[in-house]
N, C-alpha and C positions, 0 to 999 in steps of 0.2 A: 504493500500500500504506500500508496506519496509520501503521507503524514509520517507514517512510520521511517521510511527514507530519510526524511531530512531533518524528524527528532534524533536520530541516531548522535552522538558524538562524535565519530570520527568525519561527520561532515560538516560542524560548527565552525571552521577555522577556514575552510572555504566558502562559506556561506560568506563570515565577516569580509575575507578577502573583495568577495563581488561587491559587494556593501559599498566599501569604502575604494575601490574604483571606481564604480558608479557615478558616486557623489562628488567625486574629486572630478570626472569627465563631463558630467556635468556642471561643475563651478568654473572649469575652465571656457566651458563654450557660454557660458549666463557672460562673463568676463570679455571674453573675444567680443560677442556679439554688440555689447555695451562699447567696444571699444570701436567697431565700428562704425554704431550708432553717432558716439560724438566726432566720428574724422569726419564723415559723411555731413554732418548739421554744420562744420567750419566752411566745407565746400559751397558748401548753401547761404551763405553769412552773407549778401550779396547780388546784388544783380550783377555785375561782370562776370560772377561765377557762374551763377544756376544756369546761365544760357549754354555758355562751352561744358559744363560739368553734362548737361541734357542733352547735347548735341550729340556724344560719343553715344549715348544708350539709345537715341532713337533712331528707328529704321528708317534709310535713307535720308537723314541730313547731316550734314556737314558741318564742321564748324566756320568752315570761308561762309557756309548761309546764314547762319544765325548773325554773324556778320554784319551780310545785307539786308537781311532780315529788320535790323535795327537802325542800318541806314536811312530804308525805308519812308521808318515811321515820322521821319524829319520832312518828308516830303510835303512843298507847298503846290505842286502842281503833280498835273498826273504826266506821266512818263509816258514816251511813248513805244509801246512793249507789244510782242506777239504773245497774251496771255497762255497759246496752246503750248510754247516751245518755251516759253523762258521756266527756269529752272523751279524757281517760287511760286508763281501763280498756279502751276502745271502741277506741283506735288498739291499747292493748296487746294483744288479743284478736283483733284484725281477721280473721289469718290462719285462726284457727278458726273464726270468724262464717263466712268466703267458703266453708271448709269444708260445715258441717253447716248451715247457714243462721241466722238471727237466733235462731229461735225457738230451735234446740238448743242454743245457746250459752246462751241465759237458763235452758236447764233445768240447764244444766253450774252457772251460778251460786248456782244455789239450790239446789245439792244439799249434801248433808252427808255424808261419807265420814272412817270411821275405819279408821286402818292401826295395825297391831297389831304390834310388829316392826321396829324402823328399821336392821338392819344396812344388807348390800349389795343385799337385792331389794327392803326395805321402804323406804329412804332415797333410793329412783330411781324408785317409784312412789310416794312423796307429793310429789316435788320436781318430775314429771310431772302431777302432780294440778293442783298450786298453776300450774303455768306455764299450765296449760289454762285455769283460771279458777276450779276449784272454790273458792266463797267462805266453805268452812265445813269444817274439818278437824278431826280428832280423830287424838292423835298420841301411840301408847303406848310406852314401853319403860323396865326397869328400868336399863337397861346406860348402860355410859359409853363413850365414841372410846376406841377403844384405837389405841395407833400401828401395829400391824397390818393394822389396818379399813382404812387409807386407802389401802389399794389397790383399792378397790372401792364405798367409801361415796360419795355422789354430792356434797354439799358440804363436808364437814369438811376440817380444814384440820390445821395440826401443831398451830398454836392452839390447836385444840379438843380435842387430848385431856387426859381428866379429863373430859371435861365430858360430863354427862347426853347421852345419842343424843335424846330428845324435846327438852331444852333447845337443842341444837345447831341443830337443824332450824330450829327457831326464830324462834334471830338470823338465820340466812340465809335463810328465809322474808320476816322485814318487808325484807328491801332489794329480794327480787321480787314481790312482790305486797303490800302492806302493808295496804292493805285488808282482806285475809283475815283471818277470825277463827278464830286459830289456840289450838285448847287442847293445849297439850303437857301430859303426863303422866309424873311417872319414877313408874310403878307397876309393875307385873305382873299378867300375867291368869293369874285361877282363880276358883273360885267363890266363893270370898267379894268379889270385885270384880268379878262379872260385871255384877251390876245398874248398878253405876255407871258399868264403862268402854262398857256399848254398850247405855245410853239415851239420848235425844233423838231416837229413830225415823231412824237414818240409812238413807242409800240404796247403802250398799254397804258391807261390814266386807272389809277385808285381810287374809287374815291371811300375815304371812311371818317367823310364829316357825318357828325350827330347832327346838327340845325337843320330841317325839313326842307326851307328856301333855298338856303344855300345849294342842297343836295341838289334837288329837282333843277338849277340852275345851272349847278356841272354837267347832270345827267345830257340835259338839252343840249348844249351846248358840244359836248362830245358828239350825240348824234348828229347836229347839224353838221359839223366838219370832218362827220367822218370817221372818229378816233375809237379805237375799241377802248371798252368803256368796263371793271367791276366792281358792283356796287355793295356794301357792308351793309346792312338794314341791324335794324335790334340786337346787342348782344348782351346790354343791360339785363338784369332781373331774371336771368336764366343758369341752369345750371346743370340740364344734361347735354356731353359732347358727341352723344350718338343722334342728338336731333338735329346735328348741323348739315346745311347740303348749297351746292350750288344750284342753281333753277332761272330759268327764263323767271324775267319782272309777270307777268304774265302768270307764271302759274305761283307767285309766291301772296297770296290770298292768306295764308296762315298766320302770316308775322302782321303787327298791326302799322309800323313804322312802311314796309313795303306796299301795305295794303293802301296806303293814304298816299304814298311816292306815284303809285301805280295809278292810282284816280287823277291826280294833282297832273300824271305828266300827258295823261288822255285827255283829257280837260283844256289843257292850258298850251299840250304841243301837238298834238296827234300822235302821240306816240304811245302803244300799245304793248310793246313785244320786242324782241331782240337787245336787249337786256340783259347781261347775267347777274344775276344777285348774291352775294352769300347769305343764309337766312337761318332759322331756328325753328324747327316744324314746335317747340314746346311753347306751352301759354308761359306768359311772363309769371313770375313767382311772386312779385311785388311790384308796387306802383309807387309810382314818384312822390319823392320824400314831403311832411308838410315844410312849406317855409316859414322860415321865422326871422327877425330881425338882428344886429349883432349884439342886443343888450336881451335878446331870447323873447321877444314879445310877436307876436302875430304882426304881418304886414304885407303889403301888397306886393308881390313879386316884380309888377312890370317898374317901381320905383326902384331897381337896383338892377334894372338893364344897363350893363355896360355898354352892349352894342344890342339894337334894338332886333328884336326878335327871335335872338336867342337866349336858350331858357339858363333861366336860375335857379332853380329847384332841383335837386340832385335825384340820380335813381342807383338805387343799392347795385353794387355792380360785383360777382365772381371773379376776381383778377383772371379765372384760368380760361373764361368763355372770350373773354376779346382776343385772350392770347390766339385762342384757336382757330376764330374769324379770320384774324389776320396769317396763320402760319395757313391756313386755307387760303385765301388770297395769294398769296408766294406761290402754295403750289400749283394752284391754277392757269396763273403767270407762266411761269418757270417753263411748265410742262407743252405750254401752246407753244411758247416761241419755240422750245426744242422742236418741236409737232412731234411732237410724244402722245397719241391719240390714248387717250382715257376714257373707259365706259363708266359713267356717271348715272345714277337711280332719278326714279322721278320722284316728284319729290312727294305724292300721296302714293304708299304703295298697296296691292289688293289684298285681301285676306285668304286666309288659307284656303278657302272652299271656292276661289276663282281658279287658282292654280290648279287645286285638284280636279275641276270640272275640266279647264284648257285640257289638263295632262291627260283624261279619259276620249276628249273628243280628239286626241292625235291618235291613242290609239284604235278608235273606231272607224278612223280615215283611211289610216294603216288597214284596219281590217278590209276594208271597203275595195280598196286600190288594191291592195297585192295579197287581199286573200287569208292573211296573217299578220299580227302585232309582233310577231319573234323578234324583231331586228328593233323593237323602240326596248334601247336599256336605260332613259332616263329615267328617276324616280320623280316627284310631285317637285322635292327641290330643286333639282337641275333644271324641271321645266319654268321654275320661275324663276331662274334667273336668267333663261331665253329670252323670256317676257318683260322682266324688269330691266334687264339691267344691257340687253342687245339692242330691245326694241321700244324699252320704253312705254310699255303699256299700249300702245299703238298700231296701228297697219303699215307694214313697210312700205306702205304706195299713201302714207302720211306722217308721214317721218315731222311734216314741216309744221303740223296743228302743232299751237300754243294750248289747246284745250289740258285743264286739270283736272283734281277732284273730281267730283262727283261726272266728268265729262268720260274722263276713262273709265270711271267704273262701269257707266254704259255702254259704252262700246264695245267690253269687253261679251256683251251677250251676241253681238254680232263674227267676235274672231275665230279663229281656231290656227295650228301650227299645220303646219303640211311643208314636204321636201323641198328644198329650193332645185337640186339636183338628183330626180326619180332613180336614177341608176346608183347614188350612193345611201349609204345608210341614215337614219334618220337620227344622228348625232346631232350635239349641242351647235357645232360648226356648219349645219346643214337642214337647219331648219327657218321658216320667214312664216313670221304672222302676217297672217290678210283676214279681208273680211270670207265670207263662206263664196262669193259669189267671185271675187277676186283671186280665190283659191282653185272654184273650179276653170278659172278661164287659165291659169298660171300651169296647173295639171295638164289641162290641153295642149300649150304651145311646146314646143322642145324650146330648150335652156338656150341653143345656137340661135334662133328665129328670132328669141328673146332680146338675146345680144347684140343683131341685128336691126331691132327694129325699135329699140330703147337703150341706146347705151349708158345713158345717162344713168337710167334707174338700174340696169345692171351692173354697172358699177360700183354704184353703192350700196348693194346689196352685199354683192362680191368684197368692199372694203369691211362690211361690217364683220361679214362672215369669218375672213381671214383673219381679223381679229381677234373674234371670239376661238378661233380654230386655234391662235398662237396662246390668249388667254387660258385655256380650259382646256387645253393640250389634247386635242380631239381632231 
């Protein structure tokens, strides 16, 4: 038995022996380790140090970089540099490069994007902008850091308040991309600075002003000239990030900040549709604060307008929902100019007993047409997300209706899935919703006749498909 082993005596004198090796191998390495600890912390005593001490341990850079690295950050003008090939930008980038590939990234570089707005959604999508690569900013706002703000502003600091929101952005802009050629602006948008704050032909305007007028002002105004235009609605009083989505102005009815933009720009511009909005499908959690005076007495808000018509009253705001508005905004950016094509959900989506109904009339089609369902292996999920997320709730021969809500839930009594191409299998990559009547005439023509005699619409059946096909590996 063990016990009986190692009570014996003649093994006590080894036992001590392991004991006190042990404890002694152990005091030497508690010793070492401590003594490393403090060589290591002298290295560090230091900013001259910590860079060349970082530089050896980190994969792929140099210490000649860290170098220029902080040459850099001195810089009063942007340089003029091939971001793909120069050695800094190209490592700083990388992770985007392996993304969208070489070419998307140089289109990220030469793009020029103005954000309109630097609170909490506007200050997380230019500080997204700039980490992406884009080498050319336009950065508006009248407002200063309030010590409020920083529970949601993406760099400011306690330092910073007082200080211009475009100035701000700024300084902490050259310390991550210095390159960039960054114009900050403390103005304001209206029409007498429309011409100035959104010329030089940019490839994307922001906007993520809160004030109503102002909005609808940019919004217009973009459209008249042309400019692609994404618009921030609501992000106050909310607090889940799964209800967040982009959506045609048009179908975002849900949000009530959108819903009033969307009357206001029908009203006032003609304009309906073609819009992207970022929104919050959730009812707001709270509603705007009472006001009160500085000595705490009840008083009339419009007497303590700084600038007339926008509000003074506060609304409780989640630092982490504007964050996400805005890191949505970036993405959305980012990804078009690379033309990085993204399948996006609509923004009401149907309930389970639509899908299940869709997924049964495919395979009664199936039955119908070749006699047998063998060959449909999608389940109820895969078919809704043909529906949601290819097609959008919609008939591929109406891709272009702005209709939402309750417009797709009816339609949906008229659709059904059927083959795009009869000779292959009725895979996720190979199926097109139409209505029942657009299905049976699609079944009649062969796919070549099609091609032939619509290429347009073949095309973009074909682009969506291939997508989905690269998507969902089918």
């Amino acid at each position: 038995m063990p016990e009986l082993l190692f009570s014996s005596e003649k093994w006590k004198p080894a036992i001590l022996f392991v004991t006190i090796a042990s404890v002694s191998l152990l005091t030497t390495f508690v010793a070492s380790k401590r003594h490393r600890s403090k060589r290591d912390a002298e290295k560090l005593k230091d900013l001259n140090t910590i860079g060349p001490f970082f530089c050896t341990i980190q994969e792929g850079l140099q210490c000649q970089q860290y170098e220029e690295i902080q040459k850099r950050r001195s810089l009063d003008t942007s340089p003029d540099l091939d971001f793909i090939t120069d050695d800094i930008t190209s490592e700083q980038f990388t992770r985007n490069t392996q993304f969208y590939g070489e070419e998307g990234q140089k289109k990220v570089h030469e793009a020029m994007v103005i954000v309109i707005g630097l609170g909490g959604v506007g200050s997380h999508a230019a500080t997204m902008l700039l980490r992406a690569g884009v080498a050319k900013l336009r950065l508006i706002d009248f407002d200063q850091v309030s010590l409020s703000s920083l529970n949601r502003h993406a760099v400011a600091t306690r330092a910073d308040v007082g200080t211009p929101k475009a100035l701000c952005l700024q300084n902490h802009f050259k310390e991550i991309f210095p390159e960039c050629d960054i114009d900050a602006r403390v103005q304001m948008f209206d029409p007498s600075t429309a011409e100035e704050i959104l010329s030089g032909s940019p490839d994307f305007v922001l906007d993520c002003i809160d004030n109503i007028d102002t909005k609808i002002a940019l919004l217009a105004e973009c459209v008249r000239r042309g400019l692609k235009v994404l618009s921030a609605t609501g992000a106050g009083a909310r607090a889940d990030p799964t209800r967040i989505r982009v959506a045609d102005i048009s179908e975002s009815s849900v949000d009530p900040l959108s819903r009033s933009v969307r009357h206001r720009l029908r009203r006032y511009h003609n304009i309906t549709s073609g819009i992207p909005v970022v929104i919050s499908t959730e009812r707001p959690k709270a509603k705007l604060l009472p006001f009160s005076t500085p000595d705490g007495k009840e008083g009339n808000p419009l007497d303590y307008q700084v600038i007339p018509g926008f509000r003074v009253r506060t609304i409780p705001v989640l630092g982490t929902i504007p964050a996400i508005f805005g890191q949505v905004m970036a993405s959305y950016v980012i990804t078009s100019i690379a033309e990085l094509t993204v399948l996006t959900e609509p923004v009401v989506n149907l309930d389970v007993d639509h899908y299940a109904l869709l997924h049964q009339r495919l395979i009664d089609r199936e039955e119908l047409l070749f006699g047998t369902a063998s060959e449909v292996e999608l389940d109820k999920e895969e078919v809704a997300v043909v529906i949601r997320e290819i097609w959008r709730g919609r008939s591929a021969r109406n891709q272009g209706s702005r209709e939402g809500g309750r417009g797709i839930w009816n339609a949906m009594k008229m659709l059904t899935l059927t083959r795009w191409d009869v000779t292959k299998p009725p895979t996720m990559g190979n199926l097109v919703l139409l209505t029942f009547s657009e299905a049976e005439e699609h079944e009649a023509r062969p796919l070549h006749i099609l091609k032939k005699e619509e290429p347009d619409f073949y095309d973009m059946v074909e682009k969506k498909l291939s997508l989905a096909r690269k998507e969902f590996d089918c």
